[in-house]
NUZA-772251 format. One record per residue (C-alpha): residue number from 1; x, y, z; residue in three letters. Coordinates in steps of 0.001 Angstrom, whole numbers, plus 500000, padded with zeros to 6 digits. Example, Ala and Ser with C-alpha at 12.3 -4.5 7.8 and 13.67 -1.06 7.14 Angstrom:
<pt pado="1" x="512300" y="495500" z="507800" bafi="Ala"/>
<pt pado="2" x="513670" y="498940" z="507140" bafi="Ser"/>
END
This chain:
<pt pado="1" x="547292" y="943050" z="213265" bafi="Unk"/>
<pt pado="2" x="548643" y="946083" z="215204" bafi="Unk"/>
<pt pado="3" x="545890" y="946022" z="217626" bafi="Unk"/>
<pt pado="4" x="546743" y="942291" z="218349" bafi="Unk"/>
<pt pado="5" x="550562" y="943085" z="218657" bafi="Unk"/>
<pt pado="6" x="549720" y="945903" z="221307" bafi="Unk"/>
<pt pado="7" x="547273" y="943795" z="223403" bafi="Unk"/>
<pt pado="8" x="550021" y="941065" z="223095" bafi="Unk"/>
<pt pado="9" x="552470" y="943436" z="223892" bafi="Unk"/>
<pt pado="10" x="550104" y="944642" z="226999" bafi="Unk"/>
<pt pado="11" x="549625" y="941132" z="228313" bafi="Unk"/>
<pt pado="12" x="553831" y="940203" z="227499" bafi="Unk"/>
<pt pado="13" x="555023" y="942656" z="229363" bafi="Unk"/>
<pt pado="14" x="552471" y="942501" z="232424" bafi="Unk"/>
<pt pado="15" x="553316" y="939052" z="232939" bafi="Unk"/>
<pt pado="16" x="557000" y="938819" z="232467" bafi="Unk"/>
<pt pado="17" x="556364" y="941251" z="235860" bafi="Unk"/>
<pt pado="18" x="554805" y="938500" z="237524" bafi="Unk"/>
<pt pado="19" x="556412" y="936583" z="240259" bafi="Unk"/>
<pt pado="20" x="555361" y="933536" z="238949" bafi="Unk"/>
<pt pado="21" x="556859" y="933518" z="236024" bafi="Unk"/>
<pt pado="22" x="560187" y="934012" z="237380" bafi="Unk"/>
<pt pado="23" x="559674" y="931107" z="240017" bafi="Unk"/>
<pt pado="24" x="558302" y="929192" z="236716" bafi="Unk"/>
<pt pado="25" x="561434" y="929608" z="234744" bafi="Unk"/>
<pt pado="26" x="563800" y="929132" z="238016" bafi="Unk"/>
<pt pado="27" x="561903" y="925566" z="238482" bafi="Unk"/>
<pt pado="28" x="563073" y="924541" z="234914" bafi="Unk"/>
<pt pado="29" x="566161" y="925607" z="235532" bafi="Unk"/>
<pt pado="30" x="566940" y="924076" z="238947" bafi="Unk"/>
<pt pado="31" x="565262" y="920919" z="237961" bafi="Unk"/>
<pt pado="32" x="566800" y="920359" z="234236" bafi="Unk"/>
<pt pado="33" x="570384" y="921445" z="235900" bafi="Unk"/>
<pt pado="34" x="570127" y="918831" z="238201" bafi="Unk"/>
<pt pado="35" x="569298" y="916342" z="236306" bafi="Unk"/>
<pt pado="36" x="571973" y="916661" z="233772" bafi="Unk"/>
<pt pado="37" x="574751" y="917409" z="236744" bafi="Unk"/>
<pt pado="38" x="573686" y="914729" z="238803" bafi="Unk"/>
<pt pado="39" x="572076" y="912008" z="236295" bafi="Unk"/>
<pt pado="40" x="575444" y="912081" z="233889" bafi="Unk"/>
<pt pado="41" x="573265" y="910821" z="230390" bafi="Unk"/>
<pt pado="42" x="571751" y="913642" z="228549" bafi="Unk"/>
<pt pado="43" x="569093" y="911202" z="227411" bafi="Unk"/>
<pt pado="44" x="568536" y="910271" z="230773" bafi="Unk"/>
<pt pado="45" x="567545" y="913784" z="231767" bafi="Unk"/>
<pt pado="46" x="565281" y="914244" z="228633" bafi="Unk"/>
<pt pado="47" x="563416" y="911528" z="229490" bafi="Unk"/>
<pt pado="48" x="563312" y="912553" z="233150" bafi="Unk"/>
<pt pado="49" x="562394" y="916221" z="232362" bafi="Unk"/>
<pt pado="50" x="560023" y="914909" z="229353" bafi="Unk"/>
<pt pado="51" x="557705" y="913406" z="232643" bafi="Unk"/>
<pt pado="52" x="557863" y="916518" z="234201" bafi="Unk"/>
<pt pado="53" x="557623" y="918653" z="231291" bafi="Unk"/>
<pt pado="54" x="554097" y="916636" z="230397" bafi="Unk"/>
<pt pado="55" x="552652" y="917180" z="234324" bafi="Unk"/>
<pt pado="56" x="553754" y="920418" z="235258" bafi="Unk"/>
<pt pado="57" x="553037" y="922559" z="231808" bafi="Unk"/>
<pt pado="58" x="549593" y="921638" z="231401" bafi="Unk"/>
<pt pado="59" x="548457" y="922522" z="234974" bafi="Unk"/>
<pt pado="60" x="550161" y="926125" z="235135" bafi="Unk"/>
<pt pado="61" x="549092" y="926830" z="231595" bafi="Unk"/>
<pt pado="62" x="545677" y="925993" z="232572" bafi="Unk"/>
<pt pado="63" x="545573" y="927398" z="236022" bafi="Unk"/>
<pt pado="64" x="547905" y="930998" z="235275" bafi="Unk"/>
<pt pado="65" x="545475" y="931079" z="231959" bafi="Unk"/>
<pt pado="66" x="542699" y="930778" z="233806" bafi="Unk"/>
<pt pado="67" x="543726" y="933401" z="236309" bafi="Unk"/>
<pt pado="68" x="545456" y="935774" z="233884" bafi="Unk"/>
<pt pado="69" x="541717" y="935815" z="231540" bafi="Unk"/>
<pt pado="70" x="539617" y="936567" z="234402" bafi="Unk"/>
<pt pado="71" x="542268" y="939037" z="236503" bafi="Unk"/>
<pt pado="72" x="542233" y="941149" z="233009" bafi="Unk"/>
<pt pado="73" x="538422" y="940687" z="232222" bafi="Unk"/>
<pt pado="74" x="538062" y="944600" z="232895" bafi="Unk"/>
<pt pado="75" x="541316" y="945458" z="230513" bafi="Unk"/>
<pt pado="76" x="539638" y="943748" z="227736" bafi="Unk"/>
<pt pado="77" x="536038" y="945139" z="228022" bafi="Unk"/>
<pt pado="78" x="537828" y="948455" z="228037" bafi="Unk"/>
<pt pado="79" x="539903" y="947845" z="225177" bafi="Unk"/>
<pt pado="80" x="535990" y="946251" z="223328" bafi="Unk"/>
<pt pado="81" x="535004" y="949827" z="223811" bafi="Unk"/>
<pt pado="82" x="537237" y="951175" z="221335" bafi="Unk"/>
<pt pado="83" x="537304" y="950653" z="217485" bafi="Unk"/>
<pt pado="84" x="539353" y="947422" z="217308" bafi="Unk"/>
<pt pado="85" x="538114" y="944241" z="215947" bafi="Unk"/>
<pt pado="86" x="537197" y="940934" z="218793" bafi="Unk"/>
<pt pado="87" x="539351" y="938455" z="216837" bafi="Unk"/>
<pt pado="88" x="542513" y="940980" z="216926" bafi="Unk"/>
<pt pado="89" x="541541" y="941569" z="220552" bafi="Unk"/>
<pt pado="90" x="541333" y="937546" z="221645" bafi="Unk"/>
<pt pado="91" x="544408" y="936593" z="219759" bafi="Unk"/>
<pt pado="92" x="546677" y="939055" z="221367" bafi="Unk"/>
<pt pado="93" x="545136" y="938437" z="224923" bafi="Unk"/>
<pt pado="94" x="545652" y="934729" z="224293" bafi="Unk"/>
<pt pado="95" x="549547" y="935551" z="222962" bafi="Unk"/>
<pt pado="96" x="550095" y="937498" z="225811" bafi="Unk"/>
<pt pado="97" x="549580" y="934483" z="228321" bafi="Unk"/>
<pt pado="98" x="551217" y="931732" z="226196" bafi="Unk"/>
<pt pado="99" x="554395" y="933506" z="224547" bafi="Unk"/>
<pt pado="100" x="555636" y="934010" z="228388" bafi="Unk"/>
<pt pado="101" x="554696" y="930717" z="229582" bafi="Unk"/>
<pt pado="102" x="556513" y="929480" z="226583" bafi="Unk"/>
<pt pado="103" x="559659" y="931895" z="226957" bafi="Unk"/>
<pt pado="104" x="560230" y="930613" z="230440" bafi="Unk"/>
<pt pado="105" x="560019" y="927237" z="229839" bafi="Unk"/>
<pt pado="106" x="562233" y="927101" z="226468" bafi="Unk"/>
<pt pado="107" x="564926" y="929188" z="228671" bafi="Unk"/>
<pt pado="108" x="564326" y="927037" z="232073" bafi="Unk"/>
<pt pado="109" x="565066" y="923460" z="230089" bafi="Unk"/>
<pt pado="110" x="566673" y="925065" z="227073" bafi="Unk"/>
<pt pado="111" x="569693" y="927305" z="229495" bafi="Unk"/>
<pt pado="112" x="570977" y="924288" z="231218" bafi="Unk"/>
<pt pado="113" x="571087" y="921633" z="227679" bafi="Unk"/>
<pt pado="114" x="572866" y="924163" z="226288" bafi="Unk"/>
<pt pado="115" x="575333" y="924833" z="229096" bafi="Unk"/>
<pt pado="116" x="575976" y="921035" z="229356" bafi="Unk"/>
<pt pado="117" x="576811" y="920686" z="225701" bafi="Unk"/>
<pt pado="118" x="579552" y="923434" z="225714" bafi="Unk"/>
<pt pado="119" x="581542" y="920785" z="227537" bafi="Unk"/>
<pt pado="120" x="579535" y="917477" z="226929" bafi="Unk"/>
<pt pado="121" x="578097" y="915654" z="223978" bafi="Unk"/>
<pt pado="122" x="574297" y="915942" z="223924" bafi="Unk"/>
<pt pado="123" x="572117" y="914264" z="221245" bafi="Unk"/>
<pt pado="124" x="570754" y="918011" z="219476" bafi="Unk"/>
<pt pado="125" x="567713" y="916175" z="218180" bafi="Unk"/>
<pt pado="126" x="566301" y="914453" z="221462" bafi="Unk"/>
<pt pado="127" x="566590" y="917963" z="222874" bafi="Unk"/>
<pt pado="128" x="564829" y="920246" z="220307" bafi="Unk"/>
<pt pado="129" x="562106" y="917509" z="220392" bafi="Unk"/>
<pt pado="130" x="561474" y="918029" z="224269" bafi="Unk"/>
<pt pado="131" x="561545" y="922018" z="223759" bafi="Unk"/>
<pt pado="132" x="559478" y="921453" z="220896" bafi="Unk"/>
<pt pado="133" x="556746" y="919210" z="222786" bafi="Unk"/>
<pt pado="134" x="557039" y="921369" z="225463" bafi="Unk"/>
<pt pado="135" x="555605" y="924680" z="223255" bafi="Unk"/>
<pt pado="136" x="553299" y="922975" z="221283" bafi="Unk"/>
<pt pado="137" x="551698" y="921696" z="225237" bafi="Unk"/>
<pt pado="138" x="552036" y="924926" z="226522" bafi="Unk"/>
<pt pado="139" x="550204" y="926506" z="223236" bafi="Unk"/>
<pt pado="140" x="547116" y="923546" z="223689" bafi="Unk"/>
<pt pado="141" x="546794" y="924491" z="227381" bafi="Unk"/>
<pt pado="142" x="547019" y="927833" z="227047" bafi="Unk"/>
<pt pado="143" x="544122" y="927612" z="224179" bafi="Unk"/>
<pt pado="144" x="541927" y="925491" z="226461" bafi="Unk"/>
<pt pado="145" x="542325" y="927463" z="229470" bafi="Unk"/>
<pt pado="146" x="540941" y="930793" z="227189" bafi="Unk"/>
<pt pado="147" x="538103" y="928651" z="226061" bafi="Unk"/>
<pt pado="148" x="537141" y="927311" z="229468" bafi="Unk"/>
<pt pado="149" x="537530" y="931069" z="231093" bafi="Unk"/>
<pt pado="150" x="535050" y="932377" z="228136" bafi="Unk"/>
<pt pado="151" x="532814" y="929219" z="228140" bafi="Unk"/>
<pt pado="152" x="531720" y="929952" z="232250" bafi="Unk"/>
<pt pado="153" x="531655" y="932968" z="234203" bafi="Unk"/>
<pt pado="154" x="531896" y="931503" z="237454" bafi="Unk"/>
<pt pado="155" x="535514" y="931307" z="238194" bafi="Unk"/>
<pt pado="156" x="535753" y="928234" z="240639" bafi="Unk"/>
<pt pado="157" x="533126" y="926291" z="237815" bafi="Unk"/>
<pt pado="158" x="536427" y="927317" z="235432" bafi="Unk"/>
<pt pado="159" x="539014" y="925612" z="237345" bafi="Unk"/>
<pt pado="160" x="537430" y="922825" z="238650" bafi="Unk"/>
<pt pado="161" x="536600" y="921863" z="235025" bafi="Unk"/>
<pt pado="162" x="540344" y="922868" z="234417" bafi="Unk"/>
<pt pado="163" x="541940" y="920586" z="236693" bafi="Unk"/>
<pt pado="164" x="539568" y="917712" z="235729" bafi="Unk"/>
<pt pado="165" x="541021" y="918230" z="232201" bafi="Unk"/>
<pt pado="166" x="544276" y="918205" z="233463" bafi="Unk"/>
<pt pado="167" x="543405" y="914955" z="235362" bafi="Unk"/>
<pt pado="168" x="541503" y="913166" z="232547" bafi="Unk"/>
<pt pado="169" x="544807" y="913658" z="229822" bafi="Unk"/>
<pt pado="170" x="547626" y="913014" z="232247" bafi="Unk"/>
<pt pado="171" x="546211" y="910196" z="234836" bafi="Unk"/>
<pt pado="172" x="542740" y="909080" z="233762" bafi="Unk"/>
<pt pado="173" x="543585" y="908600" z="229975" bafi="Unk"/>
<pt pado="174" x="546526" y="906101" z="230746" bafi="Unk"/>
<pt pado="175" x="544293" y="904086" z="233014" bafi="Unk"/>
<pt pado="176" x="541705" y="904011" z="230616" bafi="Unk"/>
<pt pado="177" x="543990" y="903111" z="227695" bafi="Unk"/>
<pt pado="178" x="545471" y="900003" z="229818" bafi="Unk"/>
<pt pado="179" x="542096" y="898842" z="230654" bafi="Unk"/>
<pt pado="180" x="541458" y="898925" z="226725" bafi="Unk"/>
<pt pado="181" x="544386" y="897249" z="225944" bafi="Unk"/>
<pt pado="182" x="543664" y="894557" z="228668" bafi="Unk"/>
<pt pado="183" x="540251" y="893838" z="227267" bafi="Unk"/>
<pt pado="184" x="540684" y="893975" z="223802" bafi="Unk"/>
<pt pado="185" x="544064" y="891863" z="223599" bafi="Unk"/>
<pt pado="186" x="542827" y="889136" z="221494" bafi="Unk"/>
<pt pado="187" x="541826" y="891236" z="218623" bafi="Unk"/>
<pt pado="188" x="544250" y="893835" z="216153" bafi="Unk"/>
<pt pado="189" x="543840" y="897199" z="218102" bafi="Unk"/>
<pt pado="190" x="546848" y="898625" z="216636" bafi="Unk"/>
<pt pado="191" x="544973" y="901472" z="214342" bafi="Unk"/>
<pt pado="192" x="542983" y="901935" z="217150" bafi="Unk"/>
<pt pado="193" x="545625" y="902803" z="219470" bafi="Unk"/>
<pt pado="194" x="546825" y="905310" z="217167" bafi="Unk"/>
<pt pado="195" x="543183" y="907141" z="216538" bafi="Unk"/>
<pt pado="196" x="543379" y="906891" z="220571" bafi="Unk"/>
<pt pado="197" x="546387" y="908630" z="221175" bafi="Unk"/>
<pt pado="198" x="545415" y="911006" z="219124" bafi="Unk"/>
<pt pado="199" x="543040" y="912599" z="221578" bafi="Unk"/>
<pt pado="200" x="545193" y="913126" z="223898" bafi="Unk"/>
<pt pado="201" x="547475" y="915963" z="223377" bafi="Unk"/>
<pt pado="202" x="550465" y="914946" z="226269" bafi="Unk"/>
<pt pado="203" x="550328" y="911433" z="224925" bafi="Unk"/>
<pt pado="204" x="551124" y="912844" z="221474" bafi="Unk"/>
<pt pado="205" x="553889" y="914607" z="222737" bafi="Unk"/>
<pt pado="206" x="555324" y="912235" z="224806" bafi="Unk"/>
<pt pado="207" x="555793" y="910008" z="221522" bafi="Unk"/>
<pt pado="208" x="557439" y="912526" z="219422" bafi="Unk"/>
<pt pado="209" x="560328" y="912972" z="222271" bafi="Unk"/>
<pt pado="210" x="560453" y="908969" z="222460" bafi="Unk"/>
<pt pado="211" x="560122" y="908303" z="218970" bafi="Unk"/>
<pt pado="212" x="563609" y="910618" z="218851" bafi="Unk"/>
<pt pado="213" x="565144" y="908401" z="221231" bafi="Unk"/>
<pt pado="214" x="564384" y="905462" z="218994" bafi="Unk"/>
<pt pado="215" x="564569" y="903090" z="221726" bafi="Unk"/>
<pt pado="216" x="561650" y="899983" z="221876" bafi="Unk"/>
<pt pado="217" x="562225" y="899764" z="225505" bafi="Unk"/>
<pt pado="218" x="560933" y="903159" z="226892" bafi="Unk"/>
<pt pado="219" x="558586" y="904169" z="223694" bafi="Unk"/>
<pt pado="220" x="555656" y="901952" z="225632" bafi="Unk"/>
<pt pado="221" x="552715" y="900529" z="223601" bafi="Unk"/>
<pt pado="222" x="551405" y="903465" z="221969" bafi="Unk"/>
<pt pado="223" x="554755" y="904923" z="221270" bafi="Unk"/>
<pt pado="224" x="555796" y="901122" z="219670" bafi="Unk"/>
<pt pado="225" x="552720" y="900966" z="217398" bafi="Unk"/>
<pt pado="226" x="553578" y="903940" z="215753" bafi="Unk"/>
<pt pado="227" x="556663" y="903417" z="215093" bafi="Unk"/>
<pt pado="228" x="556214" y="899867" z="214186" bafi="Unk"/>
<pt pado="229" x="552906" y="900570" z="211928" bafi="Unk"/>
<pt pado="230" x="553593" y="904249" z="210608" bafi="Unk"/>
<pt pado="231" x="557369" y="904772" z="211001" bafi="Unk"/>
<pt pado="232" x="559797" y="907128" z="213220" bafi="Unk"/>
<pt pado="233" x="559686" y="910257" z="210440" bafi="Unk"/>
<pt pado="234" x="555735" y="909266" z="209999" bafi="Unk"/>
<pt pado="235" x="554859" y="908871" z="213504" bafi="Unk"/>
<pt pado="236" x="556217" y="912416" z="214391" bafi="Unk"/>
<pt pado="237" x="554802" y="913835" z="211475" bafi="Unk"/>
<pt pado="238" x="551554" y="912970" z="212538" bafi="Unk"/>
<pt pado="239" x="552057" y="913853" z="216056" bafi="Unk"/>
<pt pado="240" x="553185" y="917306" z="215475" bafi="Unk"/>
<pt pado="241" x="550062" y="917669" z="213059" bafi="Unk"/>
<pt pado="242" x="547568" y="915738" z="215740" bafi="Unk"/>
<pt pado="243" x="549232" y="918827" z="218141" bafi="Unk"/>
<pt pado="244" x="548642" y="921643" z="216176" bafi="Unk"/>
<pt pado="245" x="545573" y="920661" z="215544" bafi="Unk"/>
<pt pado="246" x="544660" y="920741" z="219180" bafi="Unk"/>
<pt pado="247" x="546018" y="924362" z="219488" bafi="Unk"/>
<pt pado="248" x="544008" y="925577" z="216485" bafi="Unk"/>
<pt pado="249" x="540476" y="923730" z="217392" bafi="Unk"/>
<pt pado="250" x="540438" y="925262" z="221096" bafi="Unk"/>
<pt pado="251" x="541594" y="928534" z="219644" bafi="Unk"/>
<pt pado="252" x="538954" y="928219" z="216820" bafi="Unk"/>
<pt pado="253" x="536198" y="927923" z="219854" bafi="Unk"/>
<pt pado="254" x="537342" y="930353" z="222265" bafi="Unk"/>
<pt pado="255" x="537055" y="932952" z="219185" bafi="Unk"/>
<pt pado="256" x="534053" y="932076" z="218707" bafi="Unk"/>
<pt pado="257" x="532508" y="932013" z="222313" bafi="Unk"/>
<pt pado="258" x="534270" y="935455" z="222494" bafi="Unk"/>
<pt pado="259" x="532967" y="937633" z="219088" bafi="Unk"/>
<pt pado="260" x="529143" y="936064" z="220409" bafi="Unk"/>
<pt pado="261" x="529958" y="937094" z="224431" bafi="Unk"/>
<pt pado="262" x="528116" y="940191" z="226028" bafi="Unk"/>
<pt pado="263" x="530384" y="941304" z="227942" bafi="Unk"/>
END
């Protein structure tokens, strides 16, 4: 455990350095500030930032993990030369990427909520769901970006594949997903629906923020099946489980790819 706290430590503090970073957390803030100074309903901006929140944090956890795993390549074949055990090794390399990508967005979007409620009334539920589905994104991407890096060695191969995950989960899916729905409208596809959304990690946490909201308007068909066919408590449950699932299985490959890699 202490070698993965000082790789984590190693990658933390390297990155918290990095321009990029503090023009990530800066975006939050500008954008989430605005929106709650200009747009006047708290809920209003959550919903506003949650379609932000579910396009931007997949792409820069996928493309600043993909960069920060192969800029450090040479760190961590050092660090295999010395006593220290590959799993302790990956899982502080892969906390050292996500815990600042996660830092800066919880204090872009967190600062200006809690700024606005000193003087406002802001729903505290709504909120801590978008920060929450906001993490638990940034923790899947993060996880897939490490097991794309180890998975090819040709860097470009990595982010094309990248950004044609990104592509297939935040635009293709929905398309998809509507075309089902068209075809398939004379028969019950309600269960369906759900095992569907369940493979996609931004649609699952696009219906625990909704799901908060409680309201049938702006939940849209896979966020109104679940609450209509597993309930609001239910429906989240299951979402947050469906999402940490997705962290663990990526992370549970990328291990593996990495204890079996020559490197």
């Amino acid at each position: 455990m202490n070698e993965a706290v000082k790789v984590m430590k190693y990658g933390f503090f390297d990155l918290l350095r990095s321009r990029w970073i503090f023009v990530y957390t800066v975006f939050f803030l500008l954008i989430t500030g605005g929106l709650l100074t200009f747009g006047g309903d708290p809920n209003q901006a959550v919903l506003s930032a949650l379609n932000l929140v579910l396009l931007v944090i997949p792409l820069v956890s996928l493309m600043l993990g993909l960069s920060y795993y192969y800029y450090t390549r040479d760190f961590v074949e050092l660090i295999l030369t010395q006593p220290v055990s590959r799993p302790a090794v990956f899982l502080g390399h892969y906390a050292g990427i996500a815990l600042p990508l996660a830092l800066s967005f919880l204090i872009g979007t967190g600062l200006p909520f809690a700024v606005y409620r000193a003087g406002n009334e802001t729903d505290a539920p709504v909120v801590f769901s978008l920060l929450l589905a906001g993490l638990l994104v940034n923790l899947v991407f993060s996880a897939l970006a490490f097991w794309i890096g180890l998975a090819n060695e040709e860097r470009v191969r990595a982010l094309v594949i990248a950004l044609g995950v990104w592509l297939g989960l935040t635009m293709v899916y929905d398309g998809l997903l509507m075309g089902f729905i068209v075809l398939m409208q004379s028969y019950p596809i309600e269960r369906s629906l759900i095992a569907l959304s369940l493979l996609n990690p931004i649609d699952l946490s696009r219906i625990v923020v909704l799901l908060q909201l409680d309201i049938a308007a702006l939940l849209g068909y896979t966020g109104a099946v679940f609450q209509r066919f597993i309930g609001t408590a239910w429906g989240v449950a299951m979402s947050l489980s469906s999402l940490v699932v997705w962290i663990v299985l990526p992370l549970l490959l990328a291990l593996r790819t990495f204890r079996r890699k020559d490197f």
